[in-house]
VEXMARKE-754095 format. One record per residue (C-alpha): x, y, z. Coordinates in steps of 0.5 Angstrom, whole numbers, padded with zeros to 4 digits, always signed. Layout:
N
XYZ ...
This chain:
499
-0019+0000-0022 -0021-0006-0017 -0013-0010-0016 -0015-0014-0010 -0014-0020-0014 -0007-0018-0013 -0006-0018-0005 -0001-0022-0003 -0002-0027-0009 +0002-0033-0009 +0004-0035-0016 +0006-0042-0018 +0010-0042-0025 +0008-0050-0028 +0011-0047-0035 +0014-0054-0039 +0015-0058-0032 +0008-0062-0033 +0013-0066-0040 +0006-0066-0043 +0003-0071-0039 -0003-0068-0036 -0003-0073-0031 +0004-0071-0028 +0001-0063-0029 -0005-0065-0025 +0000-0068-0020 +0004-0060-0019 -0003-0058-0018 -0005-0062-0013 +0001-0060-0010 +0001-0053-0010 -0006-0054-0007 -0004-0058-0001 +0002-0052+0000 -0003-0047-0001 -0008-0050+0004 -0003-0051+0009 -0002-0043+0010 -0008-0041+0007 -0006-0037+0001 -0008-0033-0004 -0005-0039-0010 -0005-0039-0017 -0002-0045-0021 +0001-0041-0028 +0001-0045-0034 +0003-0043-0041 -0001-0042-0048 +0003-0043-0055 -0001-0045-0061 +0006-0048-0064 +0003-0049-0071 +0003-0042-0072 +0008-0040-0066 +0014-0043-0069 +0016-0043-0076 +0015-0048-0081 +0022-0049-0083 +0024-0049-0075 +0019-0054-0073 +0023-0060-0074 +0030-0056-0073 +0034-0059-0065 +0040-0053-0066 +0034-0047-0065 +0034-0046-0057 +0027-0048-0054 +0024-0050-0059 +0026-0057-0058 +0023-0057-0052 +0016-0054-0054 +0015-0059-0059 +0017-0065-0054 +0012-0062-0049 +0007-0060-0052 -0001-0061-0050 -0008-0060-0053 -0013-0055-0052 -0017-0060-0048 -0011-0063-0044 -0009-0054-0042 -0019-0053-0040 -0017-0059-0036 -0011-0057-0031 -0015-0049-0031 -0021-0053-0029 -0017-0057-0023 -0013-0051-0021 -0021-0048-0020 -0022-0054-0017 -0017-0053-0012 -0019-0047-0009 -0014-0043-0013 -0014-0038-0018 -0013-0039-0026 -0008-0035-0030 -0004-0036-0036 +0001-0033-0040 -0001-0033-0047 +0006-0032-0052 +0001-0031-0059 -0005-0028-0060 -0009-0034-0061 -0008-0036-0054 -0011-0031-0052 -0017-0033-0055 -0016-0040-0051 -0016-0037-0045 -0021-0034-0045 -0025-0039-0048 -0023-0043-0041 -0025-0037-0038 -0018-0036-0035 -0017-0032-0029 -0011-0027-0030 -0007-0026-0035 +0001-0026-0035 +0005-0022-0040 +0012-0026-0039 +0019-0021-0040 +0020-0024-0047 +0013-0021-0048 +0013-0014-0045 +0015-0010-0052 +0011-0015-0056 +0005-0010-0058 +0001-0014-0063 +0000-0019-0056 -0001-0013-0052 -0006-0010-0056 -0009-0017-0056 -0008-0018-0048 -0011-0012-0046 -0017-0013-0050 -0018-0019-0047 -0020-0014-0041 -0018-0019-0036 -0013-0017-0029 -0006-0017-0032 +0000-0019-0029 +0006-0017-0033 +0014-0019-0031 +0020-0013-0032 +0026-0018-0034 +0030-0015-0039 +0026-0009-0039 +0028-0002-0039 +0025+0003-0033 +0022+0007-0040 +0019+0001-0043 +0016-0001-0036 +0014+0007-0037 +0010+0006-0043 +0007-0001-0041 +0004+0003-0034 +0002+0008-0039 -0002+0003-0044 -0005-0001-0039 -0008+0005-0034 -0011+0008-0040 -0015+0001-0042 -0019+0001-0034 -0016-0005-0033 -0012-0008-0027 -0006-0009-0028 -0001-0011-0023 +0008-0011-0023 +0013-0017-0022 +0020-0015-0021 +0024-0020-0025 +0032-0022-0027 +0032-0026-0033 +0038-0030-0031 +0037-0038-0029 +0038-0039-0025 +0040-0032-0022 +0045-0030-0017 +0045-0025-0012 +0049-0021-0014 +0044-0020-0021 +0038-0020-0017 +0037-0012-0016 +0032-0012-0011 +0032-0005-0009 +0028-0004-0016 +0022-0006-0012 +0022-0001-0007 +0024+0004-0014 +0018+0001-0018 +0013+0002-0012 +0015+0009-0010 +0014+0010-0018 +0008+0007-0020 +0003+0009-0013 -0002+0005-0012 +0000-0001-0017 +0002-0007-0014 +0009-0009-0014 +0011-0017-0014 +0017-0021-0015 +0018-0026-0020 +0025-0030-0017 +0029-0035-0022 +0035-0036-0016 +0037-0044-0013 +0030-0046-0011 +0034-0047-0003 +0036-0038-0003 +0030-0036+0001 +0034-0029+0001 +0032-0026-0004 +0024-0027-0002 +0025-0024+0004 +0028-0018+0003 +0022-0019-0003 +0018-0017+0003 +0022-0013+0006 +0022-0008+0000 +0014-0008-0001 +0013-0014-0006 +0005-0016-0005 +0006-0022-0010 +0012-0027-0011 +0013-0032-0016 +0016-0038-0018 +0017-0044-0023 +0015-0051-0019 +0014-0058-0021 +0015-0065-0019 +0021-0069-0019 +0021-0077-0021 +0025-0082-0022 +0024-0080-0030 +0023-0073-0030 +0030-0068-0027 +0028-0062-0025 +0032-0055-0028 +0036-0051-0022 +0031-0046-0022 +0024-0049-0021 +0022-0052-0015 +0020-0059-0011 +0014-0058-0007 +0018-0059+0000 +0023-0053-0003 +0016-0049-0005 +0013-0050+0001 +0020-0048+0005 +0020-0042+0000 +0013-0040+0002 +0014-0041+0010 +0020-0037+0009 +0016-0031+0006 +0011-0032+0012 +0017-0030+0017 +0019-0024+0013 +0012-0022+0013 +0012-0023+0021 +0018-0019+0022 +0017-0013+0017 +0009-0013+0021 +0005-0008+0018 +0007-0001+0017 +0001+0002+0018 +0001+0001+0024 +0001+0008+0029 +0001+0005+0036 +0006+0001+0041 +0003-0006+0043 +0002-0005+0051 +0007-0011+0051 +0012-0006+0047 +0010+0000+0052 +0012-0004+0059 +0019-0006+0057 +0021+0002+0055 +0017+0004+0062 +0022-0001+0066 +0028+0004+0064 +0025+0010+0064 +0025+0015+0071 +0018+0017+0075 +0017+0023+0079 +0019+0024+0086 +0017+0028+0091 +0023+0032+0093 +0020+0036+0099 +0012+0036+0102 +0007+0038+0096 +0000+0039+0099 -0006+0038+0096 -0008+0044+0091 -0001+0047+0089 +0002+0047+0083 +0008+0042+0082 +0014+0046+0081 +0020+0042+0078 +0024+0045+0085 +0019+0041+0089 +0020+0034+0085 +0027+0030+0083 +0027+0024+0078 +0029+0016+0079 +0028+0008+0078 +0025+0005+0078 +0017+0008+0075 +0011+0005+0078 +0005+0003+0073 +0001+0010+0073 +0006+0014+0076 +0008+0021+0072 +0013+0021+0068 +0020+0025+0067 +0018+0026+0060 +0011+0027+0062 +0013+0033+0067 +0018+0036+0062 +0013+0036+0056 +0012+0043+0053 +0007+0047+0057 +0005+0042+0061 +0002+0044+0069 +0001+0039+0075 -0003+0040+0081 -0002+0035+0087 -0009+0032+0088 -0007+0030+0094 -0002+0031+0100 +0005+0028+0098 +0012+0026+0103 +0019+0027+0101 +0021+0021+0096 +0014+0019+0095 +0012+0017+0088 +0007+0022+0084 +0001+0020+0080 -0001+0026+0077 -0005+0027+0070 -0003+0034+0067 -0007+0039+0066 -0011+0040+0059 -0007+0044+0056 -0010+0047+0049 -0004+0050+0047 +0000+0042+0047 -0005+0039+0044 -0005+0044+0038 +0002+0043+0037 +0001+0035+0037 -0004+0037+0032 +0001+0041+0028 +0006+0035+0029 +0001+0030+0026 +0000+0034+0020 +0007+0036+0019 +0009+0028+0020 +0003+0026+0014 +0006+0031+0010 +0013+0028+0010 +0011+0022+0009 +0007+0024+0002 +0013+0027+0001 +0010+0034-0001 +0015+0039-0001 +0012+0047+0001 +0018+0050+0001 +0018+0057+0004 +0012+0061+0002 +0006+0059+0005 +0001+0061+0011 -0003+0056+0015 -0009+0057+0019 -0012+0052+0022 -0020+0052+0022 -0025+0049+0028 -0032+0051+0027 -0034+0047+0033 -0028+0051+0037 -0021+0049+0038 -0021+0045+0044 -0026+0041+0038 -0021+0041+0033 -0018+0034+0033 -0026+0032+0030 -0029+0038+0026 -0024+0042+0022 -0018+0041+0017 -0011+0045+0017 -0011+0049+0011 -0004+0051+0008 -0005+0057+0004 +0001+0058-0002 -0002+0062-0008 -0008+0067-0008 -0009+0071-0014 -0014+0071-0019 -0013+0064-0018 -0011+0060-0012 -0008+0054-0009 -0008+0051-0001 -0007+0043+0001 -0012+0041+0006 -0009+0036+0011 -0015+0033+0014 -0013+0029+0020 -0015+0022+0022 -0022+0022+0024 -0024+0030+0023 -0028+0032+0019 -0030+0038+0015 -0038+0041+0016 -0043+0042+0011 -0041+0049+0006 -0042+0052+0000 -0039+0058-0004 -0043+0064-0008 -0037+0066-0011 -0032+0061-0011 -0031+0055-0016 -0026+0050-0013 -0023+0043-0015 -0020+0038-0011 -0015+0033-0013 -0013+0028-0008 -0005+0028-0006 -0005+0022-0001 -0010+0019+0003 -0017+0018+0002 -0022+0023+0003 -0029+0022+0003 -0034+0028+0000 -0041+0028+0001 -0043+0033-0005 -0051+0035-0006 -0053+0029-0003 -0048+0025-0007 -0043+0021-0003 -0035+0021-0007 -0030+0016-0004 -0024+0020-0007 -0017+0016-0007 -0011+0019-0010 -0010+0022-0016 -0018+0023-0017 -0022+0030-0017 -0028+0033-0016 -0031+0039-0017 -0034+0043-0013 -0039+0049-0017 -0041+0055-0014 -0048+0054-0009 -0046+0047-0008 -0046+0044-0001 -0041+0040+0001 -0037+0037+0007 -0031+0032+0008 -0028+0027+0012 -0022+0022+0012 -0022+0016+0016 -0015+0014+0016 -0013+0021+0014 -0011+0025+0007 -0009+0030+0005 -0012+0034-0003 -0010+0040-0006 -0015+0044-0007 -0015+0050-0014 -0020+0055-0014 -0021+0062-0017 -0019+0067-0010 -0021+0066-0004 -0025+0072-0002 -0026+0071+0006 -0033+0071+0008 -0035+0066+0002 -0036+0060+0006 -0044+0058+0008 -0045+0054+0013 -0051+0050+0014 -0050+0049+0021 -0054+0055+0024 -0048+0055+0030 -0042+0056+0025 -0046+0061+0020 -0046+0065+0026 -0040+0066+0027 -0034+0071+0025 -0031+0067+0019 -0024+0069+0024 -0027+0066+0030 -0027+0059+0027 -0020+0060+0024 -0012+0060+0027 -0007+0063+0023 -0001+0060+0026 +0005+0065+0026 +0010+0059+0026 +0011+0052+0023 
């Protein structure tokens, strides 16, 4: 299920703001779309679809004490009038999308070939409109407001079992709403809820609160919504939509969160980061003379500021079995530049840690009966490319391991005689090549492996699957590889006496 139509989606709601002049709609549009070329957004003007002949009943069409009907009525456009704002959003550069309210309009969007589907609060337990919506086969976008945590349950449910992208707006029906009614912790709940499912926010606060749509931000959301228009000496707008200066001061706020939150995939320091921190940190000092080919001892050196670009650090020094040899002869008080030693041990424990930190992070739980080995077919001082951590937690007739495959390692050709097993990826994406074919497998997706067939796999970015399999037999893995098949099978595997 493809949901890149999704990704950092800026949703702008027309709703009734056009008054039923196409004109004055084609003015919003043409805003919106100058805002979008400005800062280079993924855009969408939303419009919205009622076939008010039959949408509204017929005794309450002429009735002005029935809460928005009135305003329906007095906005009302044709067909053609709503194909001619779809076609200029397209125009524009922006993408379409509509929120239908009966199952006729569901129709008309189709018929304008309409790019997305909006299913507004009001909406979300209508079934007859969801049934219609959801065979439209059409990206769906479906806002919360309203809507009980069980009822998005069963929306989630619905929509994943007709294959098709779907994505969640967190929404308050309140308008406008304050903040203390604006929940926004709910996004980051629905995100770790639905893995994998985009999570957005759908705000109705005063359109100067840029608040809410920065700790939007800052809680996950990856598409934002609000109601816009167009304000003239006739038209008034309501006190939750927005004139194009305040939407594009609203957007502007959204790319400032978006700086200050960053990107939190990523692993390493910027060098800029690096050099601040070293500024304050403590070098290695020659306390005494150090010849050429000793080993550095912790008596021989002391620890000061400030600390030279290269030179060795206290940190460096004190790490966990870590072994320095003068390359060169060092006086008293005379600054270090020595490289460490490679320490295979230290390594492995980095390795290890890396595991742990990916395990933490998917919130995988392995609680206190288990046995993990590491397995390096091209030895261990390789294990950082060619192997895999295998946490082994039940042997039986049947049998369960974790397989924590770390960014960029990779796993070689193998099969099983006697073993059948199917992995079923937990976090990450893991690609398999399996008989020649190749799997891009991404969480919650499963593969199985039948006995005889040759399989490898590796992950890029790192992954972590679960394999289930009939008993591990030692000795059941064929490798392809002459240089492994020739090894011992406990040659190619550490079993770690500690975790």
């Amino acid at each position: 299920m493809n949901t890149s139509i999704f990704e950092n989606l800026f949703v702008f709601e027309m709703a009734n703001n056009h008054q039923g002049s196409v004109a004055h709609g084609l003015k919003i549009i043409q805003e919106m779309a100058e805002i979008a070329r400005k800062f280079k957004l993924k855009a969408t003007v939303k419009l919205q679809y009622r076939q008010l002949d039959t949408f509204i009943h017929p005794d309450y069409r002429d009735r002005s004490d029935v809460q928005h009907i009135p305003r329906f009525i007095s906005t009302a456009l044709s067909r053609d009038d709503f194909h001619q704002l779809v076609q200029a959003t397209k125009a524009a550069g922006m993408l379409s999308m509509v929120t239908p309210f009966d199952e006729d309009s569901v129709d008309v969007c189709l018929e304008h070939d309409v790019d997305i589907l909006k299913v507004a609060s009001c909406s979300a337990t209508d079934w007859p409109l969801l049934e219609k919506i959801a065979a439209a086969k059409r990206p769906v976008i479906f806002s919360t407001g309203g809507v009980s945590i069980s009822e998005v349950d069963k929306l989630v449910s619905f929509f994943a079992h007709q294959n098709i992208a779907f994505a969640i707006m967190h929404c308050v029906a309140l308008y406008p709403t304050p903040n203390a009614k604006l929940q926004m912790g709910i996004i980051r709940r629905l995100a770790n809820r639905y893995p994998g499912i985009p999570i957005g926010y759908s705000g109705h606060e005063s359109p100067d609160n840029h608040d809410p749509v920065k700790i939007a931000v800052a809680m996950g959301a990856r598409m934002f919504e609000r109601h816009v228009g167009v304000p003239t000496d006739k038209i008034k707008l309501n006190t939750y939509s927005m004139a194009p200066g305040e939407t594009e001061a609203w957007v502007h706020a959204a790319f400032i969160a978006k700086s200050i939150v960053g990107d939190p995939t990523c692993k390493e320091l910027p060098d800029e980061e690096r050099a601040s921190l070293l500024s304050l940190q403590r070098g290695v000092y020659a306390r005494i003379p150090i010849k050429k080919g000793e080993r550095i001892s912790p008596e021989a050196i002391f620890f000061a500021m400030p600390c030279q670009p290269e030179q060795t650090t206290s940190g460096q020094f004190g790490s966990y079995r870590t072994t320095y040899v003068a390359s060169k002869d060092y006086n008293p008080n005379e600054a270090i530049y020595e490289a460490a030693r490679p320490d295979i041990i230290k390594e492995i424990r980095n390795y290890i840690h890396d595991a742990k930190g990916m395990l933490y992070e998917a919130r995988i739980q392995l609680g206190t009966e288990f046995t993990v080995e590491l397995s390096h077919h091209s030895g261990i001082e390789k294990f950082g490319q060619v192997g895999c951590l295998i946490v082994n937690v039940i042997n039986r007739e049947y049998c369960k391991k974790l397989i924590v495959v770390l960014p960029g390692q990779h796993h070689p050709n193998h099969r099983h005689q006697k073993k059948e097993e199917t992995f079923q990826v937990l976090h990450g994406e893991v690609e398999v090549t399996l008989n020649g074919g190749n799997y891009v497998l991404q969480p919650g997706n499963k593969l199985l492996i039948e006995r005889g067939s040759w399989h490898s796999f590796h992950s890029p970015m790192g992954a972590i699957f679960e394999e289930i399999s009939t008993t591990h037999i030692v000795g059941d893995s064929y490798y392809e590889d002459p240089a492994i098949a020739g090894l011992d099978p406990m040659q190619r595997k550490t079993v770690l006496e500690t975790w």
